[in-house]
Each structure stands twice: as structure tokens, then as C-alpha cells.
C-alpha positions as CSV (number, residue, x, y, z in Angstrom):
1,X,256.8,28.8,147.6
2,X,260.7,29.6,147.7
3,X,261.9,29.6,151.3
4,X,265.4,30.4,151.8
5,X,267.3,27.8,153.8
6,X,269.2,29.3,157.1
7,X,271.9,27.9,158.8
8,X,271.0,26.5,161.9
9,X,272.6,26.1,165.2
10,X,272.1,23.2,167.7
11,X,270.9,24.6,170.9
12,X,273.9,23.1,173.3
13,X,271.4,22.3,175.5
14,X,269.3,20.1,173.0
15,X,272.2,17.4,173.1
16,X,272.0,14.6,175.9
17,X,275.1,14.8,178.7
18,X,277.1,11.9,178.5
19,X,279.3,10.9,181.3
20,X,282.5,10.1,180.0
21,X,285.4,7.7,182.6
22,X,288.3,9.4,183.3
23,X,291.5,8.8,180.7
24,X,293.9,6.2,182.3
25,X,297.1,7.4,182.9
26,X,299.7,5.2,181.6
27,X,302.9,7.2,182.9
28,X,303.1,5.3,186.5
29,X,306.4,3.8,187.0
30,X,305.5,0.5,187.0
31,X,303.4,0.3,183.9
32,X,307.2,1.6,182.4
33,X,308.8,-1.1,184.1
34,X,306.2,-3.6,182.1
35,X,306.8,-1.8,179.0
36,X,310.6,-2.0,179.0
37,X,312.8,-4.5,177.4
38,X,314.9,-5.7,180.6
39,X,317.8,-8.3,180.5
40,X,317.8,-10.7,182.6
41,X,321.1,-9.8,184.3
42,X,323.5,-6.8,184.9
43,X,326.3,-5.9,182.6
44,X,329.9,-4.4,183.0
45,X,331.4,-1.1,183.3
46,X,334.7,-0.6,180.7
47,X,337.3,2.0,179.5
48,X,337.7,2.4,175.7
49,X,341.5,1.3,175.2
50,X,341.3,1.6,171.3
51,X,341.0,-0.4,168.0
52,X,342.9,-3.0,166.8
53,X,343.1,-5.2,163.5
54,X,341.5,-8.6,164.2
55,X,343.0,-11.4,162.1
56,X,340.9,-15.0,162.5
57,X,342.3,-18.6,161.3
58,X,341.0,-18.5,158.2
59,X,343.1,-15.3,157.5
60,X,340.3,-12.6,157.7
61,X,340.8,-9.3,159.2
62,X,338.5,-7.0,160.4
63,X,338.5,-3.6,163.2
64,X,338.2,-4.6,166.7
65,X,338.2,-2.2,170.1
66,X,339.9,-3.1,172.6
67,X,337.9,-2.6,175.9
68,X,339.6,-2.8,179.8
69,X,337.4,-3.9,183.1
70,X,338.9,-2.5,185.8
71,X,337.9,-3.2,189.8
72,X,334.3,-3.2,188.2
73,X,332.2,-4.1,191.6
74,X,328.6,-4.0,192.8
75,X,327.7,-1.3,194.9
76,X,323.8,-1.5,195.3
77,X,321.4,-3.6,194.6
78,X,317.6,-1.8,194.3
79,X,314.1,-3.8,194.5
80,X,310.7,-3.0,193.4
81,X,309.7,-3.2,196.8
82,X,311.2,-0.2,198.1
83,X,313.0,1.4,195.2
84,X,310.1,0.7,192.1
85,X,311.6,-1.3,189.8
86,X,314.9,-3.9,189.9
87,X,318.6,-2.8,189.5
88,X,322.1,-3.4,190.5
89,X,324.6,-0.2,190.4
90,X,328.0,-0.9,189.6
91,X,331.1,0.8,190.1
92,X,334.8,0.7,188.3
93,X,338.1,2.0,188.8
94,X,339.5,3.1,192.0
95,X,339.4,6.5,192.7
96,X,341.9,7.6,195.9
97,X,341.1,11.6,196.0
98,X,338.4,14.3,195.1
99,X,336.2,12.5,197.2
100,X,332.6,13.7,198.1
101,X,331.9,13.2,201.6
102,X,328.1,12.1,200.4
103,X,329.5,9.1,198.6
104,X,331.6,7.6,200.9
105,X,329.1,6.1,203.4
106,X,327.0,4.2,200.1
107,X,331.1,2.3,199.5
108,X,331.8,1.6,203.0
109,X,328.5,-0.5,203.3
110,X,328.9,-2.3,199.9
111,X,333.1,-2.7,201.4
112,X,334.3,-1.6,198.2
113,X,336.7,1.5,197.5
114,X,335.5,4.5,196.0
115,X,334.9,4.3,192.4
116,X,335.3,6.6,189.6
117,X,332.2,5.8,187.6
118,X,329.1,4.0,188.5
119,X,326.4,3.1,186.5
120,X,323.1,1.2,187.0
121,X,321.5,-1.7,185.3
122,X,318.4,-2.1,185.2
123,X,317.4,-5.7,185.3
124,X,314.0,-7.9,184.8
125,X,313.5,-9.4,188.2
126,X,314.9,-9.6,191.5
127,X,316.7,-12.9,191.1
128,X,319.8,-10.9,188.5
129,X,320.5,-9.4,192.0
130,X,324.7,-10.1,193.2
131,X,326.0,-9.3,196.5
132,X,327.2,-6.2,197.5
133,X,330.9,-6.4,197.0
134,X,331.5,-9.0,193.9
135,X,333.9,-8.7,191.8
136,X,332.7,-8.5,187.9
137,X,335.4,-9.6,185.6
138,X,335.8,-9.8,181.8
139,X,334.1,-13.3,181.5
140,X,331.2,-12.3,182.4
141,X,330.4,-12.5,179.0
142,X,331.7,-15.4,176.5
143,X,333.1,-15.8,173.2
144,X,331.2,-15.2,170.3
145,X,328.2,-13.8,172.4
146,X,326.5,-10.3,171.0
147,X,326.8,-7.8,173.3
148,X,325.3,-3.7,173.1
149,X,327.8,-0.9,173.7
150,X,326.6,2.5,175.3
151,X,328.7,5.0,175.1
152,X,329.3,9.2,174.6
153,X,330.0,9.7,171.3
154,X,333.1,12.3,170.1
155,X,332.4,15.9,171.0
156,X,333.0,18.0,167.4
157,X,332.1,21.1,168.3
158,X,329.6,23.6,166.6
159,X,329.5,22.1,163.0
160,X,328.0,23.4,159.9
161,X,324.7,21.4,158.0
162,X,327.4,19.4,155.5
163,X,329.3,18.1,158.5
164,X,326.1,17.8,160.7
165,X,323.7,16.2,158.6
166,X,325.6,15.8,155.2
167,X,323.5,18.4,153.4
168,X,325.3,18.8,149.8
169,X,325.2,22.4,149.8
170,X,325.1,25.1,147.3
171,X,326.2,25.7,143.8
172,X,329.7,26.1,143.3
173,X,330.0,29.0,140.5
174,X,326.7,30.6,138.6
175,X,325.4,33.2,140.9
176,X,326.5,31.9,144.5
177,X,328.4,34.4,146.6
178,X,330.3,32.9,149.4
179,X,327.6,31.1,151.0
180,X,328.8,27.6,149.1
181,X,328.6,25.6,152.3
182,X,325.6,27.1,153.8
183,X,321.9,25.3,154.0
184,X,319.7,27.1,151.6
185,X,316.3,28.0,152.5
186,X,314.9,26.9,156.2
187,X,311.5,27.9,156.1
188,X,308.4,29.4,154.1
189,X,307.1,32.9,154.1
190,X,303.7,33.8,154.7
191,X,302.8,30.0,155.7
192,X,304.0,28.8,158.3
193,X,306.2,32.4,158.6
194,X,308.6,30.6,160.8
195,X,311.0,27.4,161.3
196,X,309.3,24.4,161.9
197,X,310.6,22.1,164.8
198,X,313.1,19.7,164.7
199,X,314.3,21.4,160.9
200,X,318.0,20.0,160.4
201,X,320.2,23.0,160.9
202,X,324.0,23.7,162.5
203,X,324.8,23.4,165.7
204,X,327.0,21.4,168.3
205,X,327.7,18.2,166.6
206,X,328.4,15.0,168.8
207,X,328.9,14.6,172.5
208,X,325.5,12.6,172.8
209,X,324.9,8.9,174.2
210,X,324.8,6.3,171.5
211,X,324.3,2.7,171.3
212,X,325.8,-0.2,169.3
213,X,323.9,-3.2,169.0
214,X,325.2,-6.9,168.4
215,X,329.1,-6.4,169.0
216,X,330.3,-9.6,168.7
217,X,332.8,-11.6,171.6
218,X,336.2,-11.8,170.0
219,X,338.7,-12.5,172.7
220,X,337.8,-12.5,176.6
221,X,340.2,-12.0,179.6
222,X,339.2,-12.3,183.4
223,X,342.6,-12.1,184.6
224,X,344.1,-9.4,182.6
225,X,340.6,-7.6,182.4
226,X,340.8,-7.4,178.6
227,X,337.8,-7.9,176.7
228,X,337.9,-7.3,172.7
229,X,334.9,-6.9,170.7
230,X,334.5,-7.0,166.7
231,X,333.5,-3.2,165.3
232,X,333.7,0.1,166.5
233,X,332.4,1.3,169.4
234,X,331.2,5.1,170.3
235,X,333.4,7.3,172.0
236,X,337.1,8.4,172.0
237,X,340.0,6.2,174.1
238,X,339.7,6.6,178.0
239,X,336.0,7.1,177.7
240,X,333.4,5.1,180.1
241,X,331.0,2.9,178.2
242,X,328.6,-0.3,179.8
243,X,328.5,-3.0,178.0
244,X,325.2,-5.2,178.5
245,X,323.9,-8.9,176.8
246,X,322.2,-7.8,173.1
247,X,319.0,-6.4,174.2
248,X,317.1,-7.7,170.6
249,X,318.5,-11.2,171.6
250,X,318.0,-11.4,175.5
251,X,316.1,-8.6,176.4
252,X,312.4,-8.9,176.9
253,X,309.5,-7.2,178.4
254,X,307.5,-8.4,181.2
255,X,304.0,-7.7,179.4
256,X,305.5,-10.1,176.6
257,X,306.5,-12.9,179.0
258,X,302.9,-12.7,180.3
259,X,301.4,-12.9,177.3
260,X,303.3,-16.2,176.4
């Protein structure tokens, strides 16, 4: 006898509860800390002076940016203790007006003048920590070590998708009409009916922190505060950028150091 087959649907209470532990959340501040790939010690704060041509004794020549360190000094030092994780704030070039009332107490402990930029440095462990009031000069790093540069990069302005993203563009001739520069086609129809995220497009171009890695040493100078590194580095001249040991050299994180 033929018997036509219905779908059938599980009851919800014919399956067995299971109790389930709760997810771990791994966003805590010191699982980051374990995560991160710290350096050892602090690095410097610098002023992009601008490039110069780089001759060695064998008669090469090659780009180099000239970078100045000037009254870089430690301001703060923070432990994981009290702060969460390990650091040493640094602070460069005298600043003599403009002055926030707020700031002034944090100088006057460390017995340093008020800087123009600080930065922090976050750093592996508390034994990278230097007194409150040291001096950093330009040997603080050595010839022909690899160093990363952080920087802001140059602001363009809002720039079109061949500038941007070096789309090639349209057609010249054959049908185009004044859109020769333009992107083309940015999304489906019916499916998905919209722009997806993240879809290259114009827009402001530049003006974002960037990072070069392995810079090397060229030319060091404590008392001048000169400090010359091989390549370019981002930003334009007079711009701030912190300069730290090569982080794929030095840098490691703690759950790696456990491990060995």
C-alpha cells in the first residue's frame, strides 16, 4: 500500500537540554597585553627635517630622512599594577605658551618643561621603566640598527578612485561621455541592491597613521640631536613621528616568551 511520506517536525521538546558553559571573553585588557608584540624598551619622539642623498664608501647612493630629537624627556612612567599594562610617556620640544592649566601639574612632577608632543610607549615589562626626567638623546639607537617609523601620512584631500586606489578608469573615445576618470559600476542590481562595505571608492585621501618597518641606522648624533635613517619615512617636514627598535626583530609577545 502507497503511503505518502509527510514532512515531519521534531517536537522541541523531544530534544534533551544541554547545558552549555559560558563563552570566555577574551577582550580583558590583560589578555591584550599577552597578545601584543611589546619591545623591550621605549623609543624616541622626532621631527621630520627632510631627505637627503646618502652616499656610502663604496660610492653608492641612496634617499635618506633626516630626523631631529629635540629635549625628548620622560614624563611618566605607568605599571600594570595600577595602570594595566607597562609604559613610559615621553615628551619633546619645549613649548613656552598655549599652555593648559591641566597639563602643567603632570611636568612639574616629572621636573621637565612643558612639551609640545608626547607620546607613550608601550613596553614588555616593568624593568624598560627610566626615571622621570631623563634625557633621551639620538644614541639611543646605533648604527646600522633597524628601526620602525610611525608617522601621519600627507593629507591630499578628497581624491578621485585613479588617485585613491589607482583604478585605470574608463575608455578614452568609443562611447564614453565625460566620465573618463570616473569608477565604473559600484554595485549589482536586484542582488545585493546596494554597495557592499569596504568597496574602494573616492574620498579623502591621506592624513592616516602609517608605519615603516626596518629603517636602517645611517648616521647617529647625541649632541647635535640628528639622527638619519635610510628610506623614506611617512609624513611631510616638521611633522611628529616615534621612532621605536624593529618590532619583527625585537618585539615579542609575552604568550610567546612563555611558551619557550
Amino acid at each position: 500500500m502507497f503511503k505518502r511520506g509527510a514532512a515531519q517536525i521534531t517536537s522541541l521538546h523531544a530534544i534533551p537540554s544541554i547545558r552549555t558553559s559560558p563563552p570566555v571573553k577574551n577582550h580583558s585588557l590583560e589578555a591584550s597585553n599577552l597578545r601584543k608584540r611589546l619591545l623591550e624598551r621605549c623609543g624616541l619622539l622626532g621631527v621630520k627635517r627632510g631627505m637627503i642623498t646618502w652616499y656610502t664608501d663604496k660610492g653608492e647612493q641612496f634617499g635618506a630622512t633626516v630626523i631631529e630629537i629635540d629635549s625628548c624627556e620622560v614624563i611618566e612612567n605607568k605599571i600594570a599594577e595600577n595602570d594595566g599594562y607597562d609604559s613610559v610617556t615621553l615628551g619633546h620640544i619645549d613649548k613656552l605658551k598655549n599652555l593648559s592649566p591641566k597639563v602643567l601639574p603632570k611636568f612639574e612632577k616629572a621636573g621637565v618643561s612643558p612639551k609640545a608632543n608626547i607620546g607613550e610607549f608601550r613596553i614588555r615589562g616593568n624593568e624598560g621603566h627610566i626615571p622621570e626626567g631623563t634625557e633621551l638623546r639620538a644614541d639611543h639607537f646605533k648604527i646600522g640598527q633597524l628601526v620602525d617609523v610611525r608617522g601621519v601620512t600627507k593629507g591630499k584631500g578628497f581624491a578621485g578612485v585613479m588617485k585613491r586606489h589607482g583604478f585605470k578608469g574608463l575608455k578614452a573615445t568609443h562611447g564614453v561621455s565625460k566620465a573618463h576618470r570616473s569608477a565604473g559600476s559600484t554595485g549589482a542590481g536586484q542582488d545585493p541592491g546596494r554597495v557592499l562595505p569596504g568597496k574602494k571608492m573616492a574620498g579623502r585621501m591621506g592624513g592616516q597613521h602609517c608605519t615603516v618597518n626596518n629603517n636602517e641606522v645611517l648616521h647617529v648624533d647625541g649632541e647635535a640631536g640628528i639622527l638619519i635613517l635610510k628610506g623614506q619615512v611617512p609624513g611631510p617636514n616638521k611633522s611628529f613621528v616615534k621612532i621605536t627598535d624593529a618590532k619583527k626583530l625585537f618585539g615579542h609577545s609575552l604568550i610567546s616568551l612563555n611558551k619557550d
